[in-house]
C-alpha positions, 0 to 999 in steps of 0.5 A, spaced: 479 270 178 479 264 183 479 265 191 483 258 192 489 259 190 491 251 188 498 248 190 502 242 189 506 239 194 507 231 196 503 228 203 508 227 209 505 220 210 505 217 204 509 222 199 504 221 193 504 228 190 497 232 190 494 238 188 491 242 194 488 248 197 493 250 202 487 254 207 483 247 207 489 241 207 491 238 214 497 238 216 501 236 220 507 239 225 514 237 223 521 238 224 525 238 219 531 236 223 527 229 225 522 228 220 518 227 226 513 231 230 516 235 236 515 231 241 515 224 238 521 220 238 523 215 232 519 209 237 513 213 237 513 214 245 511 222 247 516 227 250 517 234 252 517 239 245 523 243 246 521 250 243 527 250 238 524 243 235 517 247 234 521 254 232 524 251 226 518 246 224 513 247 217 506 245 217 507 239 212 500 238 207 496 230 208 493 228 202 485 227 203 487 219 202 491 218 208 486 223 212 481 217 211 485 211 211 487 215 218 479 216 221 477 209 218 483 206 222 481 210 229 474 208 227 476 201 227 480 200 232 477 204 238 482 209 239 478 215 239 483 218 245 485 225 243 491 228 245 488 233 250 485 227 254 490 225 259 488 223 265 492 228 270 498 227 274 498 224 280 503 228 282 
């Protein structure tokens, strides 16, 4: 008997069905009401994630393609900032 149990599921990014382990796949954080990450709006701007959007989000599977294609990217275009890199407030 295998210790990976495999599953199916389509990739949030570019929604091509695929095979995965579900303890080694990366996900990615989604509210099913806006099919965007909490704290994101449609324009790709950053706001405050109410706690009832985080509540009610799934962990949504990336396949291995749009991972790489997505490190490939970051790689290329420099914009290796994290998202715990900002600068504090001045406030």
């Amino acid at each position: 008997m295998s210790d990976h149990a495999e599953k199916t599921g389509r990739c949030y990014a570019c929604k091509r069905t695929f095979a995965f382990d579900p303890k080694e796949v990366m996900t990615v954080l989604i509210d099913p009401e806006t099919r965007m990450p909490p704290g994101i709006t449609v324009l790709g701007s950053l706001r405050p994630a109410k706690p009832e959007a985080v509540a009610r989000s799934v962990d949504e599977p990336i396949c291995p393609d749009c991972v790489a294609k997505a490190k490939q990217y970051r790689e290329q275009s420099g914009s290796g900032r994290s998202w715990g890199s900002r600068p504090p407030s001045s406030n």
